[in-house]
N, CA and C atoms of all chains as a GROMACS GRO file, in nm:
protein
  504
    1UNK      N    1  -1.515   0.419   0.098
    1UNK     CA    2  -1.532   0.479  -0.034
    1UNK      C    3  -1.407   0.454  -0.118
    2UNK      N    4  -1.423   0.388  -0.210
    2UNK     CA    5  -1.329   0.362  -0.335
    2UNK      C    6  -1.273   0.480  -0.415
    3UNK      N    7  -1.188   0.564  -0.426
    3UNK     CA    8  -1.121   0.670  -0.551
    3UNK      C    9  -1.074   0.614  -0.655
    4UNK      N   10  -1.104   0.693  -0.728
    4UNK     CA   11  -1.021   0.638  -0.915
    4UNK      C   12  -0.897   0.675  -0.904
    5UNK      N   13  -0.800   0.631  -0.953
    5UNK     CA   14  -0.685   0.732  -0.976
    5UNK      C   15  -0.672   0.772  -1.101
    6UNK      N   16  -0.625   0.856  -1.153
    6UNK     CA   17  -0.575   0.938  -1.238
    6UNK      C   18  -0.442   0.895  -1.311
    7UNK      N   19  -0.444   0.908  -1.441
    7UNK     CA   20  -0.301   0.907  -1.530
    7UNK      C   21  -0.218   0.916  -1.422
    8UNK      N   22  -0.257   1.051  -1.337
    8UNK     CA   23  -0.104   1.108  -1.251
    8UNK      C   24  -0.079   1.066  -1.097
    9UNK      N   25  -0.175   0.979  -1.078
    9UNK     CA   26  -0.182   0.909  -0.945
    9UNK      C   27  -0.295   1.032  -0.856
   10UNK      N   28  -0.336   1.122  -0.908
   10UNK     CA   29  -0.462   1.189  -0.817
   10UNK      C   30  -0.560   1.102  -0.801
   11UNK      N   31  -0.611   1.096  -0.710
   11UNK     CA   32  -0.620   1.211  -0.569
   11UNK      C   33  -0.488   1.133  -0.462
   12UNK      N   34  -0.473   1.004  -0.512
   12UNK     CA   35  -0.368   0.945  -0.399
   12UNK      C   36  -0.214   1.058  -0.351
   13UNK      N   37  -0.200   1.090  -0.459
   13UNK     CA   38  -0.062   1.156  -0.433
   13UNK      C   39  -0.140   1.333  -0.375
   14UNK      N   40  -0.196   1.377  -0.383
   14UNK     CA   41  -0.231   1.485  -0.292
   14UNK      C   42  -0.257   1.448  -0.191
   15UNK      N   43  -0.357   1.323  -0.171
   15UNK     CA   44  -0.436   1.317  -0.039
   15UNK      C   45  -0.302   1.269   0.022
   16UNK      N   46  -0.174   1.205  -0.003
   16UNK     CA   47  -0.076   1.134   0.050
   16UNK      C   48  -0.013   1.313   0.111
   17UNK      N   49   0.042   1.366   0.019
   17UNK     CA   50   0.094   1.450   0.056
   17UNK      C   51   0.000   1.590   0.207
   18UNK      N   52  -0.158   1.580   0.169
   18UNK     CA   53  -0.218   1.648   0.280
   18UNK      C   54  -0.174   1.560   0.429
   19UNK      N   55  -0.137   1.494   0.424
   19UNK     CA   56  -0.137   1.393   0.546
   19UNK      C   57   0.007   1.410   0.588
   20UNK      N   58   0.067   1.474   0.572
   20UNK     CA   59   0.215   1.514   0.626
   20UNK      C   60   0.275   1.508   0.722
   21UNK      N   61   0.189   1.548   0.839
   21UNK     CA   62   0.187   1.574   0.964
   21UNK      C   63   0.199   1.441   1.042
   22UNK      N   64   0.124   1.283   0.945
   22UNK     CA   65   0.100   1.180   1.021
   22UNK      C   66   0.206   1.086   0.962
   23UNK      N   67   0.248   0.970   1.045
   23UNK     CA   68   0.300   0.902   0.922
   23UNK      C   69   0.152   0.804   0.877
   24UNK      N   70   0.234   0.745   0.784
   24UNK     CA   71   0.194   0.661   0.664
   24UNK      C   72   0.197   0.578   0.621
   25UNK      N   73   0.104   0.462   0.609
   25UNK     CA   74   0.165   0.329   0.508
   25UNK      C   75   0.050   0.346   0.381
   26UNK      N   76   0.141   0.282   0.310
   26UNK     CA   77   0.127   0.213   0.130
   26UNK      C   78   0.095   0.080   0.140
   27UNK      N   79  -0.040   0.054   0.105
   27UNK     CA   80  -0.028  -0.116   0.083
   27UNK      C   81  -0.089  -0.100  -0.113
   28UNK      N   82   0.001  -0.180  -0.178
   28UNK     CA   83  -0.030  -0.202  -0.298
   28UNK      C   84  -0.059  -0.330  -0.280
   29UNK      N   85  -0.204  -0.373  -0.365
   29UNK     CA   86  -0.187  -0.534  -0.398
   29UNK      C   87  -0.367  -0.504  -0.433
   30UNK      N   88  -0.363  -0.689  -0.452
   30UNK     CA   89  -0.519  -0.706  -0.575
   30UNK      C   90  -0.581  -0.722  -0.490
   31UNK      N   91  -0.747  -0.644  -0.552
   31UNK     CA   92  -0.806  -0.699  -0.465
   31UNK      C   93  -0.888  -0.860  -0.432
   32UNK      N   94  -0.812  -0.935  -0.490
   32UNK     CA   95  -0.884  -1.059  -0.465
   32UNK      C   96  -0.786  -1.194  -0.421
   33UNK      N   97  -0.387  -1.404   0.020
   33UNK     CA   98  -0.267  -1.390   0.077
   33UNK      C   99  -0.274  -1.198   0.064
   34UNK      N  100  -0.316  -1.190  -0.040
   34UNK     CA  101  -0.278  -1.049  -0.091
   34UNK      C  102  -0.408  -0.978   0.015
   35UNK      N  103  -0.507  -0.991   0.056
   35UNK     CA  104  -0.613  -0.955   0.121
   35UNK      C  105  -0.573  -0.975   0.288
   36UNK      N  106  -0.519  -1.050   0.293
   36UNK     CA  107  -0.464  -1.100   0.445
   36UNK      C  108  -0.327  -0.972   0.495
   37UNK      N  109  -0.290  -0.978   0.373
   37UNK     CA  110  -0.154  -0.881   0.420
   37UNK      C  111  -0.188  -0.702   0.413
   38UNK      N  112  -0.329  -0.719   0.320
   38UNK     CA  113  -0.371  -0.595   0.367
   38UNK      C  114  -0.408  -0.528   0.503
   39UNK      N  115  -0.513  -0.620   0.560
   39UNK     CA  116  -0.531  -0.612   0.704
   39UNK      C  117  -0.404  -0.620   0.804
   40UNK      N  118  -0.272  -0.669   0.792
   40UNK     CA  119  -0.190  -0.714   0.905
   40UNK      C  120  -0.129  -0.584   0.893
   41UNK      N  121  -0.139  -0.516   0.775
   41UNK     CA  122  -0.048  -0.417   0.738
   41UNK      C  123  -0.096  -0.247   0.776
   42UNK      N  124  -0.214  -0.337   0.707
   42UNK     CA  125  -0.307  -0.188   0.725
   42UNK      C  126  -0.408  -0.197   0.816
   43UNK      N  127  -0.535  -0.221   0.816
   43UNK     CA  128  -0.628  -0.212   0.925
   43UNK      C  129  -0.606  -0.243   1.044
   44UNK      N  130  -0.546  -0.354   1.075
   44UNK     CA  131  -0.494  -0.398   1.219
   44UNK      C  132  -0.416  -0.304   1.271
   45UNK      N  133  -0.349  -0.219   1.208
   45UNK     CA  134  -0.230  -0.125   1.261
   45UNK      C  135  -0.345   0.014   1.276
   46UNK      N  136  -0.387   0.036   1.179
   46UNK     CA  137  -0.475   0.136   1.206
   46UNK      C  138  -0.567   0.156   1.353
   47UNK      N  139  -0.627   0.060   1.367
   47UNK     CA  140  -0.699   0.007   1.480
   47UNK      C  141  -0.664   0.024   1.602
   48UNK      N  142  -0.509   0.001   1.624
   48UNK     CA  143  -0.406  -0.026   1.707
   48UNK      C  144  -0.340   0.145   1.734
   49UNK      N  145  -0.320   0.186   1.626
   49UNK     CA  146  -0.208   0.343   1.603
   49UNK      C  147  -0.274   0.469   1.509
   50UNK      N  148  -0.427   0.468   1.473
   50UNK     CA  149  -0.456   0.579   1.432
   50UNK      C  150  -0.496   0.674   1.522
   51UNK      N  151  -0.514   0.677   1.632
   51UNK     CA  152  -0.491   0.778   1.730
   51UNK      C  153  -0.393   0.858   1.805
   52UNK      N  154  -0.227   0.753   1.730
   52UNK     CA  155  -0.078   0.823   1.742
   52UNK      C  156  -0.051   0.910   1.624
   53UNK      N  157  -0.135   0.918   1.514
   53UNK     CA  158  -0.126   0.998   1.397
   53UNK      C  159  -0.062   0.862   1.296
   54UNK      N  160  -0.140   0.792   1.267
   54UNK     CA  161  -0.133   0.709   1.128
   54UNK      C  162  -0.217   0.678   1.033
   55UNK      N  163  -0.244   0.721   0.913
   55UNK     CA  164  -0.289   0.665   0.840
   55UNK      C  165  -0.261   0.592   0.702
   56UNK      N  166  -0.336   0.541   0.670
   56UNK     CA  167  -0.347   0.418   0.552
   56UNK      C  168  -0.388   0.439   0.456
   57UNK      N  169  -0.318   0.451   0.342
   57UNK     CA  170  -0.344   0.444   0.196
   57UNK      C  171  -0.304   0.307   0.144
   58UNK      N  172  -0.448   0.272   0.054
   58UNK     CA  173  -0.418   0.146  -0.016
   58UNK      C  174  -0.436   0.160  -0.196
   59UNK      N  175  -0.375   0.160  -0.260
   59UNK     CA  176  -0.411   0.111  -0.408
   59UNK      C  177  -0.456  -0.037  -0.420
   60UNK      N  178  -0.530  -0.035  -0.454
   60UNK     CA  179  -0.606  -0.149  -0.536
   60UNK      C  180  -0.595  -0.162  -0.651
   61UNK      N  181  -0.507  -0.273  -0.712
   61UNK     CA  182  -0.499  -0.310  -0.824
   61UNK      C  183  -0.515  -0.404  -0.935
   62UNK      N  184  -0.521  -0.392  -1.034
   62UNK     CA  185  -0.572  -0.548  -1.156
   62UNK      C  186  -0.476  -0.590  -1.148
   63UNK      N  187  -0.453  -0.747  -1.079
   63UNK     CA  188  -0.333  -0.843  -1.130
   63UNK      C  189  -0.367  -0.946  -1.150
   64UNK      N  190  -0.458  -1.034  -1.095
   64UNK     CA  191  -0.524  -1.156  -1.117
   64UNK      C  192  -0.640  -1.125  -1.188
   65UNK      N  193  -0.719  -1.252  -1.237
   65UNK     CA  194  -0.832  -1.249  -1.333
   65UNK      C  195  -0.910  -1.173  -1.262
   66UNK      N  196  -0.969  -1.163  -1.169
   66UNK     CA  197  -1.038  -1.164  -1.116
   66UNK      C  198  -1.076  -1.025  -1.096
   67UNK      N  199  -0.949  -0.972  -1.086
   67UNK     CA  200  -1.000  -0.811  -1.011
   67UNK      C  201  -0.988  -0.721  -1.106
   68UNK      N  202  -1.133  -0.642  -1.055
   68UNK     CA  203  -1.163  -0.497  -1.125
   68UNK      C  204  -1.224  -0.435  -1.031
   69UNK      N  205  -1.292  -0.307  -1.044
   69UNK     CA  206  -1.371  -0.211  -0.949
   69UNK      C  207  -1.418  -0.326  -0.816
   70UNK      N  208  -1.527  -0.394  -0.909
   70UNK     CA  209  -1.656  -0.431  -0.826
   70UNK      C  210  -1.582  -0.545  -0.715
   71UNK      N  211  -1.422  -0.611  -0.759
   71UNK     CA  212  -1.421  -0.654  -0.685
   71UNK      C  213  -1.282  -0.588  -0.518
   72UNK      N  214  -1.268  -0.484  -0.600
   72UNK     CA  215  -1.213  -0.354  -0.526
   72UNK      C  216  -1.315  -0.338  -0.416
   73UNK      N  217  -1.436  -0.296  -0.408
   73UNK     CA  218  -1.524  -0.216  -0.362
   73UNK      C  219  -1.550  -0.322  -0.231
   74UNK      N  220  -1.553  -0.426  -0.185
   74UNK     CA  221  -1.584  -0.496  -0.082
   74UNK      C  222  -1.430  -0.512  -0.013
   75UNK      N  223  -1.308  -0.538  -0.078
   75UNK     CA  224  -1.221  -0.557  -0.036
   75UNK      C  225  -1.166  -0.379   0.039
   76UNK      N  226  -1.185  -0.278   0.014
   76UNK     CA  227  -1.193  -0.159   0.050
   76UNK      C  228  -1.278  -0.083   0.192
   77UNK      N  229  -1.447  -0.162   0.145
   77UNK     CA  230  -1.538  -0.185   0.240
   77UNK      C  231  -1.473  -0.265   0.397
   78UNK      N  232  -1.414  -0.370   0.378
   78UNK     CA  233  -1.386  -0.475   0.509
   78UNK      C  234  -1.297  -0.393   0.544
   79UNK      N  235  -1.203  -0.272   0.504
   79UNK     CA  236  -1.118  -0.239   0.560
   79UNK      C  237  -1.120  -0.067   0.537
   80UNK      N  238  -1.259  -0.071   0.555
   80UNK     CA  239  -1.268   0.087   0.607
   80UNK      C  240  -1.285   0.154   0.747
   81UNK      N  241  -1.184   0.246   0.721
   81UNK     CA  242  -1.152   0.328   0.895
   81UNK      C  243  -1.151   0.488   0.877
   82UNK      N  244  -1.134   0.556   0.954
   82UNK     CA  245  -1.180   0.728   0.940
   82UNK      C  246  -0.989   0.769   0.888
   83UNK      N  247  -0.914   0.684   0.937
   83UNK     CA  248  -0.777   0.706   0.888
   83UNK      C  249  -0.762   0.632   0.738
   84UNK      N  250  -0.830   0.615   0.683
   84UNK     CA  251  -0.794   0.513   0.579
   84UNK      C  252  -0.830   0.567   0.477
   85UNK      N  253  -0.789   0.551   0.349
   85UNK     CA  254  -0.798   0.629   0.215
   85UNK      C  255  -0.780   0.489   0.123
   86UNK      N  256  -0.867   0.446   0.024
   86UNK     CA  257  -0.893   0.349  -0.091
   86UNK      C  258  -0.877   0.391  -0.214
   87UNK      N  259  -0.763   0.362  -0.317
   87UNK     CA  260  -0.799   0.390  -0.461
   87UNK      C  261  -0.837   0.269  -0.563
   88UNK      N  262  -0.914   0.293  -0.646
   88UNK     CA  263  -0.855   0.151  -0.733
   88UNK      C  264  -0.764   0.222  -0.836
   89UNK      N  265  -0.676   0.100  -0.882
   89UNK     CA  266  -0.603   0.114  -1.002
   89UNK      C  267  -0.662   0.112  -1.149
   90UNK      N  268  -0.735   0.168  -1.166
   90UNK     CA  269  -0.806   0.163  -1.296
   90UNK      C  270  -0.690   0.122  -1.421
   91UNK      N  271  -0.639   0.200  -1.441
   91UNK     CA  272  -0.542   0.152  -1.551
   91UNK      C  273  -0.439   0.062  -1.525
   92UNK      N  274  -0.427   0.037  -1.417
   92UNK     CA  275  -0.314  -0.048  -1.384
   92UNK      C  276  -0.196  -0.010  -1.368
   93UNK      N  277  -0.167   0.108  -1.346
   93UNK     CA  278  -0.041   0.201  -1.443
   93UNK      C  279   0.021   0.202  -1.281
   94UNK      N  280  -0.016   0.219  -1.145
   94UNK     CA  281   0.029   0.277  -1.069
   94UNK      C  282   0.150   0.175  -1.018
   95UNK      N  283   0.123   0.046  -0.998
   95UNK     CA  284   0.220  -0.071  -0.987
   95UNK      C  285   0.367  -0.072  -1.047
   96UNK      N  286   0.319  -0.074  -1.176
   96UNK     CA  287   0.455  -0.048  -1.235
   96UNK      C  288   0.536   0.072  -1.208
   97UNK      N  289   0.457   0.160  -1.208
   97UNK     CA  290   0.524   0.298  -1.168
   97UNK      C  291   0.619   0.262  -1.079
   98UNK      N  292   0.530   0.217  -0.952
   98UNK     CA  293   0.633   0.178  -0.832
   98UNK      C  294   0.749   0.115  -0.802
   99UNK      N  295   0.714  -0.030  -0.946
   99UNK     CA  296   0.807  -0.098  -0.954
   99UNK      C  297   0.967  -0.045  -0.968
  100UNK      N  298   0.979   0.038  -1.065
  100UNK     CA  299   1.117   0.100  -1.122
  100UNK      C  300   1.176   0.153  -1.016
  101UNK      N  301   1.111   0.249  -0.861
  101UNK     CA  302   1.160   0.330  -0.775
  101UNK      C  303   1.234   0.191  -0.636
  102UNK      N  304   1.164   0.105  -0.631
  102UNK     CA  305   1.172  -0.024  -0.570
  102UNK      C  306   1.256  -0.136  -0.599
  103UNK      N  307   1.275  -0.092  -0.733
  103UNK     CA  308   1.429  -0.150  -0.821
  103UNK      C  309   1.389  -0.322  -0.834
  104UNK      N  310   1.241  -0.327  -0.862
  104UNK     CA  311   1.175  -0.532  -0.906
  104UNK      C  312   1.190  -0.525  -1.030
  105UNK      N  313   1.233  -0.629  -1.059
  105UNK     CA  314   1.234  -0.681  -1.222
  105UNK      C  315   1.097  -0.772  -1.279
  106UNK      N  316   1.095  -0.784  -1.353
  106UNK     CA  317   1.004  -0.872  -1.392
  106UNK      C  318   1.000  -1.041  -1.349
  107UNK      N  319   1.119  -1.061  -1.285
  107UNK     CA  320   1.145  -1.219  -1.264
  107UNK      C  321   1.089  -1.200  -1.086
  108UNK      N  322   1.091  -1.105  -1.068
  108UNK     CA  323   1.051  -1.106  -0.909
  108UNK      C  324   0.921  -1.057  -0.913
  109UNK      N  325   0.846  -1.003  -0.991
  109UNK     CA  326   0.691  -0.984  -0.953
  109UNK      C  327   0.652  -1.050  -1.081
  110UNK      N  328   0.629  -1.237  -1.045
  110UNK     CA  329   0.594  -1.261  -1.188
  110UNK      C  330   0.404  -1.278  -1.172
  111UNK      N  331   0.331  -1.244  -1.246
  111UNK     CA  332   0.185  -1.237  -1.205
  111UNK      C  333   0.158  -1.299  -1.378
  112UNK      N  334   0.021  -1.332  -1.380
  112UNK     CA  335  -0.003  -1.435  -1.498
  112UNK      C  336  -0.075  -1.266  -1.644
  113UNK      N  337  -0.100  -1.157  -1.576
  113UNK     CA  338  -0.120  -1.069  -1.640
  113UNK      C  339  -0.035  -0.946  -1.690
  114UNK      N  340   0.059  -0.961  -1.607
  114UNK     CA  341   0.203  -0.884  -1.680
  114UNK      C  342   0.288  -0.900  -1.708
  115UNK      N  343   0.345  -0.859  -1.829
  115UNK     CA  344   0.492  -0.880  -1.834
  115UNK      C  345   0.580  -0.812  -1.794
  116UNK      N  346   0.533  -0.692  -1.734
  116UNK     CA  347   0.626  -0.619  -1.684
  116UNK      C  348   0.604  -0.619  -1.496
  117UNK      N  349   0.745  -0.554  -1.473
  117UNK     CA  350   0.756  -0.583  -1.330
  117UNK      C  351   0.662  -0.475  -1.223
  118UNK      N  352   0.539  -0.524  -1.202
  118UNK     CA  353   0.454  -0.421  -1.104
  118UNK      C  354   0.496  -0.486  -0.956
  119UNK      N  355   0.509  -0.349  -0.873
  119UNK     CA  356   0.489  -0.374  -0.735
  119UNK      C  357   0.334  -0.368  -0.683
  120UNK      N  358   0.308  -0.500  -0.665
  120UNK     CA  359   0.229  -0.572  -0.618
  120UNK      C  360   0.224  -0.624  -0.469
  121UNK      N  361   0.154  -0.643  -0.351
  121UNK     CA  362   0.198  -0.718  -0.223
  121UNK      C  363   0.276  -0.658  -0.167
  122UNK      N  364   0.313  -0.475  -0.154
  122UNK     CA  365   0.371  -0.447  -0.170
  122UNK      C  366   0.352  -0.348   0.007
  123UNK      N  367   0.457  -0.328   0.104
  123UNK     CA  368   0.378  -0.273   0.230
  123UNK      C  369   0.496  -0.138   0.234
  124UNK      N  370   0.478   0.005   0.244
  124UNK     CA  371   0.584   0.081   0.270
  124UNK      C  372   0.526   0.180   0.374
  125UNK      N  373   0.644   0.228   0.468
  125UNK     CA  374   0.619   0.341   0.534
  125UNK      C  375   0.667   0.452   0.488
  126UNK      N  376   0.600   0.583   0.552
  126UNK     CA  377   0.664   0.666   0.541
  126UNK      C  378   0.651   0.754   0.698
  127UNK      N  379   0.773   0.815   0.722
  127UNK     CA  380   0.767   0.927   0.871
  127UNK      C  381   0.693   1.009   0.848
  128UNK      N  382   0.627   1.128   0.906
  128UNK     CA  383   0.572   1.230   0.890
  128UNK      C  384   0.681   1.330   0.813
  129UNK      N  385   0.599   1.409   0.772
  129UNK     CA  386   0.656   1.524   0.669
  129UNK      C  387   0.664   1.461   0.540
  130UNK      N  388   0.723   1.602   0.464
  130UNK     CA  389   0.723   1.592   0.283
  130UNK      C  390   0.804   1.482   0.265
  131UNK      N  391   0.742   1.366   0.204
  131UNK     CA  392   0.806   1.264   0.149
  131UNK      C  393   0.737   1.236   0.026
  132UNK      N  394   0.815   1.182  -0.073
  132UNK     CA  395   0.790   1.107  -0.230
  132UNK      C  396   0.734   0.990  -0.201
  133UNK      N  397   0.641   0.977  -0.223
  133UNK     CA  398   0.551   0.833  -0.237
  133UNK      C  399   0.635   0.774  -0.269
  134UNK      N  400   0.705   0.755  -0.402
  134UNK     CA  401   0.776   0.667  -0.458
  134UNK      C  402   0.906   0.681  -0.365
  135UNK      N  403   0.939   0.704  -0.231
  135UNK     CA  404   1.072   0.705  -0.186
  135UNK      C  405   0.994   0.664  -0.056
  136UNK      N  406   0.984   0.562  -0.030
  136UNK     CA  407   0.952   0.500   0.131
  136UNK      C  408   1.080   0.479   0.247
  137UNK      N  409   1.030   0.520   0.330
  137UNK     CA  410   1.111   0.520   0.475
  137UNK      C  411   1.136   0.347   0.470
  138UNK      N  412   1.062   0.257   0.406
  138UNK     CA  413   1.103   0.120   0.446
  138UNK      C  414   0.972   0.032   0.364
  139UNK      N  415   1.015  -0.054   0.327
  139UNK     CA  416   0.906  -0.132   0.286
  139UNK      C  417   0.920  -0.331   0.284
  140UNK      N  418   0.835  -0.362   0.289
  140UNK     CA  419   0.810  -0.540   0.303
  140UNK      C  420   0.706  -0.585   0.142
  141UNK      N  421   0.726  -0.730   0.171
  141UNK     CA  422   0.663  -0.770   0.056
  141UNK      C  423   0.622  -0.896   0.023
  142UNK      N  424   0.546  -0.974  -0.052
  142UNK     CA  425   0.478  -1.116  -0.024
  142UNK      C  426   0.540  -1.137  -0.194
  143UNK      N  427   0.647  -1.093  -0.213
  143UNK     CA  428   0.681  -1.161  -0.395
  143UNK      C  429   0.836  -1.218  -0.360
  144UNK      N  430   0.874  -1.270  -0.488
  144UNK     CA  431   1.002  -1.376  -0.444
  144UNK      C  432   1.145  -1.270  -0.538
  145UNK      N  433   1.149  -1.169  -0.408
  145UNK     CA  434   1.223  -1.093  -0.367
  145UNK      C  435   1.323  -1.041  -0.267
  146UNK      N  436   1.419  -1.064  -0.283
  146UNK     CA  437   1.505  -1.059  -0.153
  146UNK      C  438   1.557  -0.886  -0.162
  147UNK      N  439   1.516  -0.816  -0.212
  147UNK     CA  440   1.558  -0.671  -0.200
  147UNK      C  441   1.458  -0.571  -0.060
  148UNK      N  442   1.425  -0.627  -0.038
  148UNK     CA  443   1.337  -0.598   0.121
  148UNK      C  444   1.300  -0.712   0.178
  149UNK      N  445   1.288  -0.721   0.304
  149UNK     CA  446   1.178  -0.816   0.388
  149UNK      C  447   1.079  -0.834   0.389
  150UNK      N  448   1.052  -1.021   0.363
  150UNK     CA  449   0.901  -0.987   0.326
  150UNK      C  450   0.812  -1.005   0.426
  151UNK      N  451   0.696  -0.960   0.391
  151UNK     CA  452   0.596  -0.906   0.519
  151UNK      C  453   0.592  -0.988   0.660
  152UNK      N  454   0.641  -0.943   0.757
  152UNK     CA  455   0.637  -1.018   0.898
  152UNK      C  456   0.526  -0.922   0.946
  153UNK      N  457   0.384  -0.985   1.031
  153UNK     CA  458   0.336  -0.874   1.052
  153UNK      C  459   0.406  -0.753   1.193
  154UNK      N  460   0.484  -0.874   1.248
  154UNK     CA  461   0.529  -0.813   1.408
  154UNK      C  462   0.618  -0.711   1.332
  155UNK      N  463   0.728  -0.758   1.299
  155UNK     CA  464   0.804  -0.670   1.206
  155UNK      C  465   0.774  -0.541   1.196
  156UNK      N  466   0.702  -0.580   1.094
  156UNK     CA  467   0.610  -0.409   1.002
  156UNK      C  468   0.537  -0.346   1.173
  157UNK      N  469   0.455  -0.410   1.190
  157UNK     CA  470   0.404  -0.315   1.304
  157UNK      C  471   0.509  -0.253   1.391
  158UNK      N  472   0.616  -0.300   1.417
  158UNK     CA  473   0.788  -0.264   1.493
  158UNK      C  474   0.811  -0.125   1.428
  159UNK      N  475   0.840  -0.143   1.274
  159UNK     CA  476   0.882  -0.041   1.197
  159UNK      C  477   0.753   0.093   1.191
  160UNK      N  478   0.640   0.076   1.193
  160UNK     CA  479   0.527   0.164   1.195
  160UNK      C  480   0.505   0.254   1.287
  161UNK      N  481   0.526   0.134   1.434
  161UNK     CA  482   0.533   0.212   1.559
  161UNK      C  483   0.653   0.328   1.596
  162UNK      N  484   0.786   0.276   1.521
  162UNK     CA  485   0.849   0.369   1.528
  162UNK      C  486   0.848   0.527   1.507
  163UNK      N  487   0.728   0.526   1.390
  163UNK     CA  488   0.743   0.618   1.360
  163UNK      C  489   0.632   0.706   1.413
  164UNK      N  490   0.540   0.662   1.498
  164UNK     CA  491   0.457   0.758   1.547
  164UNK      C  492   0.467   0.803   1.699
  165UNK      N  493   0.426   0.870   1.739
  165UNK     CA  494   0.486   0.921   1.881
  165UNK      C  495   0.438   0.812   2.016
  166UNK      N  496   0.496   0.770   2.084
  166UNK     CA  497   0.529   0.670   2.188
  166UNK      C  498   0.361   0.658   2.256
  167UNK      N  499   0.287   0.602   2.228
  167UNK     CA  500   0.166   0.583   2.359
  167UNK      C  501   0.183   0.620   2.482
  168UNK      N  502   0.029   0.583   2.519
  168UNK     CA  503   0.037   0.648   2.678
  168UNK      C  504   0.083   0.487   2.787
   0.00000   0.00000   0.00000
């Protein structure tokens, strides 16, 4: 499932921050 | 290249370490002609897992954001649709607990940048594993 983000980076930056407990990677890039 | 380094970075590791407590957030973003939603939505699809979280970049805005915290100029992320410097190709960790998105435990990268290492997949998986608790 694909999310929109927001002006403020929501939902990424909550759902980043609910995940606390785990670590984490960031992949930025296009999709093509 | 940019689709390849998603998987080495992200799904392959997932596959490998989401049962040590890891998961994967990806932004998806407009940098080439090519990409928007629809072509988000398959590239998201091939690399969906129960640890994994997909956004697209609708406005485009989130790249650049990143760029400034990552300290790229515009001569190092040069793409044919911006003039300004977005982090793009872009791989970061973070340890568990409260951390700033924009403040990564470590990050790699596929642009012509020498301010991090760019993406090795052994590497990154080295640095990933570190951070989750030791297998059985």
């Amino acid at each position: 499932m694909l999310h929109d983000l927001s002006a403020d980076f929501r939902p990424l930056s909550d759902d980043f921050a609910a995940a606390r407990e785990d670590a984490r990677v960031l992949i930025v890039t296009s999709p093509t | 290249m940019c689709l390849e380094g998603a998987s080495v970075a992200g799904h392959d590791l997932l596959l490998a370490l989401a049962d040590r407590g890891l998961r994967a957030f990806y932004v998806w973003t407009p940098v080439l002609a090519a990409d928007d939603r629809d072509a988000a939505v398959p590239a998201a699809g091939d690399r969906d897992h129960p640890a994994a979280r997909h956004y697209w970049d609708a406005d485009g805005a989130f790249a650049p954001a990143l760029a400034t915290p990552l300290d790229l100029t515009p001569a190092e992320t040069p793409t044919p649709r911006f003039p300004l410097a977005i982090a793009w190709d872009v791989y970061l960790t973070y340890p568990p607990g409260d951390h700033d998105l924009f403040a990564p435990a470590s990050w790699m990268h596929q642009l012509p940048t020498k301010k991090a290492p760019r993406l090795d997949a052994a590497a990154f998986r080295r640095s990933v594993e570190a951070l989750v608790p030791a297998g059985p």
